[in-house]
N, C-alpha and C positions, 0 to 999 in steps of 0.2 A: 533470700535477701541478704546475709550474714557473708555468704559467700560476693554477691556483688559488690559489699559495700568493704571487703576485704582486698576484690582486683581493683577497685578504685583507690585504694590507697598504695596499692605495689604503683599502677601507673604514676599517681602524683609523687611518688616515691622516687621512680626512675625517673621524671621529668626535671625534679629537684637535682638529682647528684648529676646530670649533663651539663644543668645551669652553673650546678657549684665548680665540675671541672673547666669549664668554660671560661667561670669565674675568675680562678685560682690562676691562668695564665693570662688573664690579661692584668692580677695583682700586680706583678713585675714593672711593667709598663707607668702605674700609678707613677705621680709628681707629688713631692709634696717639700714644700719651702723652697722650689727651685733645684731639690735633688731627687735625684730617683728612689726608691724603696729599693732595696737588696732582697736578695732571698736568706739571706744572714739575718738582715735587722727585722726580718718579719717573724726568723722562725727565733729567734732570742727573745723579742716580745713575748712571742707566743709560751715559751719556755718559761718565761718568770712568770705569767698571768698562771699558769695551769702549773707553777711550783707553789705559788701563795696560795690558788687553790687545793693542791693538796696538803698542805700544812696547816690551813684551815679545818678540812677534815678531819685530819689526824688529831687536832686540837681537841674540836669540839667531838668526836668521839672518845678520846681518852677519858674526858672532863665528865661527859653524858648530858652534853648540854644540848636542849633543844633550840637550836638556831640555825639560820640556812647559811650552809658554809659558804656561797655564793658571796653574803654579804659581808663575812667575816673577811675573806678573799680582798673584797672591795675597800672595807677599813684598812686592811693590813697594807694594801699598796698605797691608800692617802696617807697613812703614817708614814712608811718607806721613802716615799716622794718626798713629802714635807722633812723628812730626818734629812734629806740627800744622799739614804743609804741606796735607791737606785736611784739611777737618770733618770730624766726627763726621755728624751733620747732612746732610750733603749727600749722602752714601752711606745711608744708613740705610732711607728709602724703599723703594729699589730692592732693598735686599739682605734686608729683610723680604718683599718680595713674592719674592723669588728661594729662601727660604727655607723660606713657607709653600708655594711649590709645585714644590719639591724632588721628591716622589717622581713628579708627573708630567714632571718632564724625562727621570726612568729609566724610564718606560714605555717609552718606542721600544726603548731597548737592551735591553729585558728580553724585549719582545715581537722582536726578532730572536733574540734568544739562542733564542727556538723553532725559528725556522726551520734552526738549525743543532744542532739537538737530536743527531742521532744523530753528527756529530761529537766532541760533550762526551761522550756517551756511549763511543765508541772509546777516547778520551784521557782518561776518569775517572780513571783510577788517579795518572798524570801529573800532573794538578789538583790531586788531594787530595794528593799525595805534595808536589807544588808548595805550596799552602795550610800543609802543615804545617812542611814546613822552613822556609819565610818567618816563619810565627807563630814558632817556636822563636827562630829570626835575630834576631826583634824584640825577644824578650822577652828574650834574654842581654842585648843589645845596653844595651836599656834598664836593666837592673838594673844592668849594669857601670859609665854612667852617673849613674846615680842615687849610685852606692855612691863614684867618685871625688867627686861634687860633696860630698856629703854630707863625703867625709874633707876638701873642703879648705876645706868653712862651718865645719867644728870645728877648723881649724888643722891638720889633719892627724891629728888621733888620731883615733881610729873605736870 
């Protein structure tokens, strides 16, 4: 069984990297504001995404801070943008292409979350129980936010 469910993942594996070559040369082609994508402006994008990302890491290993560099990555380029220490422009390319093909980056994890199906199933209850008190956590969290900002844009009265 170990062994089947090992050649079903080589197959979905190889089915994946045809799509993504396939992908990859019809990127060129992409429009976007009336001009074409380059293969410069894509792989420069790509270049500063995956340098924030590594300087994130480096960060937060140096530091020993537990945080996902992912998100650090994501701060540091709203900072960057917002400073106008990078363009707009120069990310834009990459992160259009990284956007429209969002849902196949979750194919792998989605196509594993099978292989471990009957563990989600044991821990259902845990999940859900997990899912709902998080959602709850967020939505106080946020209204109680929401409700100080709000009293101190009207000077305090509410």
């Amino acid at each position: 069984a170990a062994s089947d469910v090992y050649k079903r993942q080589i197959l979905i594996h190889q089915n994946l990297d045809k799509h993504i070559c396939k992908s990859t040369i019809i990127v060129i082609l992409y429009k976007l504001r009336g001009k074409f994508m380059t293969a410069g402006s894509i792989l420069r994008g790509i270049a500063i995404l995956l340098a924030l990302q590594w300087v994130s890491v480096l960060f937060l290993q140096a530091l020993h801070i537990a945080f996902p560099p992912a998100l650090l990555g994501m701060i540091l380029l709203a900072v960057l943008l917002l400073a106008g220490v990078i363009r707009e422009e120069s990310v834009e390319d990459a992160c259009t292409i990284l956007i429209e093909k969002m849902g196949m980056l979750f194919l792998p994890a989605g196509i594993s979350m099978l292989l471990y199906l009957d563990i989600i199933k044991a821990e259902s209850i845990a999940i859900f129980i997990t899912i709902i008190v998080s959602s709850l956590i967020i939505l106080i969290t946020t209204t109680a936010f929401v409700e100080l900002v709000s009293k101190h844009s009207k000077g305090g009265k509410h």
